[in-house]
C-alpha positions in Angstrom: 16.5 11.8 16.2 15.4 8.6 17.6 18.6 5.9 18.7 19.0 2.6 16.9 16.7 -0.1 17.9 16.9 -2.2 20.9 18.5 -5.0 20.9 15.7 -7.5 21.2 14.4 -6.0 17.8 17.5 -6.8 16.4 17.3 -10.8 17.5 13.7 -11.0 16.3 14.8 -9.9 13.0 17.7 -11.9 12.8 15.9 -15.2 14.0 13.1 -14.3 11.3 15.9 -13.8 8.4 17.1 -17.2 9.5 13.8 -18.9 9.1 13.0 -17.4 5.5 16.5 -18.5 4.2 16.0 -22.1 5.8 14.9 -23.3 2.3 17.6 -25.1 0.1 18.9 -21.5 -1.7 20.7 -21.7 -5.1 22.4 -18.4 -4.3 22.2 -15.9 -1.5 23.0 -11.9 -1.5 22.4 -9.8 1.6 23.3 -6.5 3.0 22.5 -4.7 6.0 22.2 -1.1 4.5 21.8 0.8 7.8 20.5 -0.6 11.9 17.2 0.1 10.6 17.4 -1.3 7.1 18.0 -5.0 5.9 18.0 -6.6 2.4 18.4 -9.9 0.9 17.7 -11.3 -2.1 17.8 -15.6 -3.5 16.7 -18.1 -5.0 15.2 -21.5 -3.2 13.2 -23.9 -3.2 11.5 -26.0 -0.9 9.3 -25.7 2.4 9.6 -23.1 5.3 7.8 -23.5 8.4 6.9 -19.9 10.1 6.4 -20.0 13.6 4.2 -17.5 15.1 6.2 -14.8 15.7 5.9 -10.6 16.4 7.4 -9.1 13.1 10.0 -6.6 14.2 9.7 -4.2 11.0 7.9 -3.5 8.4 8.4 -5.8 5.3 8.6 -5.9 1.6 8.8 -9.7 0.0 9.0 -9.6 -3.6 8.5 -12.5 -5.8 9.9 -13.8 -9.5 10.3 -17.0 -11.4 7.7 -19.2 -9.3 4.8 -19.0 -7.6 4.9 -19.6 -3.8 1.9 -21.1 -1.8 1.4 -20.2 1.9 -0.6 -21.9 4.5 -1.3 -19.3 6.8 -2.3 -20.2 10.6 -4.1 -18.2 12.7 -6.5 -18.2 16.3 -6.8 -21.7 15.1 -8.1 -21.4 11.6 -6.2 -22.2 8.3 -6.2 -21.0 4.8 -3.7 -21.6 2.0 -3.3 -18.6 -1.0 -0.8 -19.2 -3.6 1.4 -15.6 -4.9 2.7 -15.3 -8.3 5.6 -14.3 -9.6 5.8 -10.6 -9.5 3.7 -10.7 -6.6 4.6 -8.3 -3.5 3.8 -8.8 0.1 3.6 -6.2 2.9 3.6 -7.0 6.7 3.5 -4.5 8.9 5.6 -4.6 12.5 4.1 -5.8 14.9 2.4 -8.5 12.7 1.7 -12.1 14.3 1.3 -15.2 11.9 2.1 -19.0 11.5 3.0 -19.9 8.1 3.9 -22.6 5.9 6.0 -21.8 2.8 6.2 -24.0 -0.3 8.1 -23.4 -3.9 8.1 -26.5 -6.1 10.3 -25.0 -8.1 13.0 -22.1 -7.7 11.9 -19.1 -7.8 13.5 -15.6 -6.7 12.6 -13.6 -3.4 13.9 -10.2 -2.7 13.3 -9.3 0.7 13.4 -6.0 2.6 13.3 -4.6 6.1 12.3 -1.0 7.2 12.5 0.0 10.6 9.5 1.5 12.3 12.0 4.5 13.2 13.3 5.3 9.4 9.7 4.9 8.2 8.8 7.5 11.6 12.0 9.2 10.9 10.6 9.4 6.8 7.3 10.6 6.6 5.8 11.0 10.2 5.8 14.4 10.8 4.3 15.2 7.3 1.8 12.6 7.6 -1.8 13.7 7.4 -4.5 11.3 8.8 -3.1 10.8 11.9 -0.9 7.7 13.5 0.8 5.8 10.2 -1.0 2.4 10.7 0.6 -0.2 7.7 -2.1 -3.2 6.5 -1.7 -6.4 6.0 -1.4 -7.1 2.3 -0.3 -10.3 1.0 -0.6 -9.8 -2.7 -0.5 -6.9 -4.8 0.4 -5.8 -7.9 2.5 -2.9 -7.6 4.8 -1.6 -10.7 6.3 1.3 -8.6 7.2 -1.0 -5.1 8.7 -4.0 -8.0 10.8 -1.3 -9.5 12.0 -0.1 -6.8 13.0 -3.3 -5.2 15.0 -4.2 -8.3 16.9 -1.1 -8.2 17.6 -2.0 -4.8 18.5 -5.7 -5.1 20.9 -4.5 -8.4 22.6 -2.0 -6.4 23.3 -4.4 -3.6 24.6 -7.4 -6.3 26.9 -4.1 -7.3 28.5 -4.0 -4.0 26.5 -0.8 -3.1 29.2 1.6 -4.9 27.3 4.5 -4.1 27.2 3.3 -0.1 24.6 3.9 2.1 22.7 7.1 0.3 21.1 5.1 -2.8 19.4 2.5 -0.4 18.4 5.0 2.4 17.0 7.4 -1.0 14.8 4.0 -2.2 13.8 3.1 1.4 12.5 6.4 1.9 10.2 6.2 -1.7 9.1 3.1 -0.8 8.3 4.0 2.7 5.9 7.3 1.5 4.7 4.6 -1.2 3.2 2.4 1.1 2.4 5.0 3.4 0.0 6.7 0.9 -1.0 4.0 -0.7 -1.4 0.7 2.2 -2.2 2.7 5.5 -5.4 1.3 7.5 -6.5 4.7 7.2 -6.8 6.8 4.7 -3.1 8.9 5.0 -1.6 12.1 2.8 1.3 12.8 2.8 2.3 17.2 2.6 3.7 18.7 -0.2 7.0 20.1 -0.3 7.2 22.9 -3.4 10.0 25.2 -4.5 13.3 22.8 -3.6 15.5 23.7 -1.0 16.3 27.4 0.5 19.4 28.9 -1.0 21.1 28.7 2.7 19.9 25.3 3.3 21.0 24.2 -0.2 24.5 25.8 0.8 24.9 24.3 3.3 24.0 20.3 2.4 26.7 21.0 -0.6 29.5 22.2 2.2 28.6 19.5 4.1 29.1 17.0 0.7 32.1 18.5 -0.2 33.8 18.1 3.2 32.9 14.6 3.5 33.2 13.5 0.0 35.5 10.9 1.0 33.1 9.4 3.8 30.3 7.1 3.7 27.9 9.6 3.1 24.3 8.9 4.9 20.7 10.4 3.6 20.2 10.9 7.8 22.9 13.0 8.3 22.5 15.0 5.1 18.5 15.9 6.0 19.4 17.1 9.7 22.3 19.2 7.8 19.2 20.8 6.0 16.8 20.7 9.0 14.2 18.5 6.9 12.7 15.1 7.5 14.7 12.5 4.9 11.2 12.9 2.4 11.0 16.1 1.7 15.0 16.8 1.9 15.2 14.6 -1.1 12.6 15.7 -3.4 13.6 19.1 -2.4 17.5 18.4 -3.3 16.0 17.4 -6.5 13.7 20.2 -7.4 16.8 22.3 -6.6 19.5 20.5 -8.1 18.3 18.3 -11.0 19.3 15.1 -9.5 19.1 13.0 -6.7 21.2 13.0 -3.6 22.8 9.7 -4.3 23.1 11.1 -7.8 25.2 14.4 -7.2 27.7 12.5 -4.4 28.7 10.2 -7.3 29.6 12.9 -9.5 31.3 14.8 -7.4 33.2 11.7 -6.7 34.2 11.0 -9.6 35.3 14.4 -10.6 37.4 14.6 -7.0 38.6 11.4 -8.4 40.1 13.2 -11.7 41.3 15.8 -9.8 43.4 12.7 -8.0 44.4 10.8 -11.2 45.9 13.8 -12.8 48.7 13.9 -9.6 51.0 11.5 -10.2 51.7 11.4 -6.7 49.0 9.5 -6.1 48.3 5.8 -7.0 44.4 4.7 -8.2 43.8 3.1 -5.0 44.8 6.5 -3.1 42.3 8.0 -5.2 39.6 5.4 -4.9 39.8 5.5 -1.1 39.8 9.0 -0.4 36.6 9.7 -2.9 34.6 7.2 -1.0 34.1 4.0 -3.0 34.2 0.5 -1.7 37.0 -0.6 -2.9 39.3 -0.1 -5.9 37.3 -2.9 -8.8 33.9 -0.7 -7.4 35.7 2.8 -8.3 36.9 1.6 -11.7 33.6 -0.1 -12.4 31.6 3.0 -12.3 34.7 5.4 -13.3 34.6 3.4 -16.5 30.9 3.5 -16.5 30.7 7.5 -16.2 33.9 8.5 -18.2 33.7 6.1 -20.7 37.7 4.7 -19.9 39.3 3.1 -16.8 40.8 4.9 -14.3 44.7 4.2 -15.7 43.5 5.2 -19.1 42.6 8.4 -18.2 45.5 8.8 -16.0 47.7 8.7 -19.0 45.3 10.5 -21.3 45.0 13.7 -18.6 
């Protein structure tokens, strides 16, 4: 498995986060999921100046409430577009660009950044068409990237209850997404049929069960199986039923039961050692899956 980027990928990314957010912002959420993923997500106003820069990762700018026009530089010639709300952008790594940025008026941008080595990490060794090349696309139209942006920008504004393994499962959609569908070159991606083996399958749930109580990461859980992070999740789901992200949380929450019914043990004790963020994030989605707060069903069991 490839290491975590250097560290002068990791400045370039940060200086370019910092220039994006330079507008005045009415309200700012960020999280960095994993080293190789980064989201934000608020709503400005204003002008942005873009030097020309190398883009460090591949990224995903979605748009809502107001249009945005850009005044793009480039070997000395200008041109100006304006994007509309529910407008995405994709710019590949390695992209360089001058830009000016103007909203008249607030409007909302959720912005995401995939490391070259998830999307390689994804999708490359399944990918048919040869080297994964991303183009330059500054305004599509695309229900199933929007969709899955949102999910990702609500799960973040939740505190990421689920940790890591809900926004490493959307990064990796997205990334075969754009793969398939935005490559320079025509690019297929190969099928994986029949779910997981019985023994892998066996041994992904040991694995879960063990670490319940740990922050749980899509990476780990795919070497466990021997698969690339793709194909390990739409084959937990052909086997399974349900997502990765999807099975952790019950299992959580039925670990958690198991914990509420000792008296020995306080909710907090039980929150922590099943994995949640914190204590108001367990009896959020306790309440939201068992239909009663934790304490409630504590004196109910």
């Amino acid at each position: 498995m490839p290491g975590a980027p250097p560290v002068i990928e990791k400045c370039a990314g940060d200086e370019l986060r910092r220039i994006l957010k330079s507008a005045p912002a009415l309200g700012y959420t960020a999280a960095t999921l994993t080293n190789c993923l980064t989201f934000e997500s608020y709503v400005s106003y204003g002008v942005v100046d873009v030097p020309e820069m190398e883009i460090p990762a591949h990224i995903l700018i979605a748009r809502a409430g107001s249009s945005s026009v850009i005044d793009w530089q480039e070997n000395g010639s200008a041109r100006r577009e304006v994007l509309h709300p529910g407008s995405v952008s994709l710019f590949p790594a390695g992209l360089r660009r001058a830009a000016r940025v103007s909203r008249p008026q607030p409007g909302e941008i959720s912005i995401l950044q995939i490391r070259p080595s998830f999307l390689h990490r994804s999708i490359a060794d399944i990918a048919r068409g040869g080297r994964v090349q991303l183009s330059f696309q500054t305004e599509l139209y695309d229900a199933q990237i929007s969709r899955l942006l949102e999910s990702l920008r609500a799960d973040v504004q939740a505190g990421t209850p689920v940790g890591r393994l809900f926004s490493e499962s959307i990064a990796v959609a997205l990334s075969a997404h754009i793969v398939q569908h935005y490559s320079a070159t025509e690019t297929r991606l190969d099928e994986f049929r029949g779910g997981l083996s019985p023994t892998r399958l066996k041994r992904v749930m040991e694995y879960i069960d063990v670490n319940l109580g740990e922050n749980l990461e899509l990476d780990k859980l795919a070497e466990v199986a021997e698969l690339n992070l793709y194909h390990f999740a739409r084959g937990f789901k052909q086997s399974t039923g349900v997502l990765p992200h999807q099975h952790v949380l019950r299992k959580r929450i039925e670990r958690a039961k198991e914990f509420l019914r000792d008296s020995r043990l306080t909710v907090l004790e039980a929150s922590a050692r099943t994995g949640f963020v914190d204590q108001s994030h367990f009896s959020k989605v306790f309440r939201r899956i068992v239909g009663v707060a934790p304490s409630e069903y504590r004196l109910s069991a």
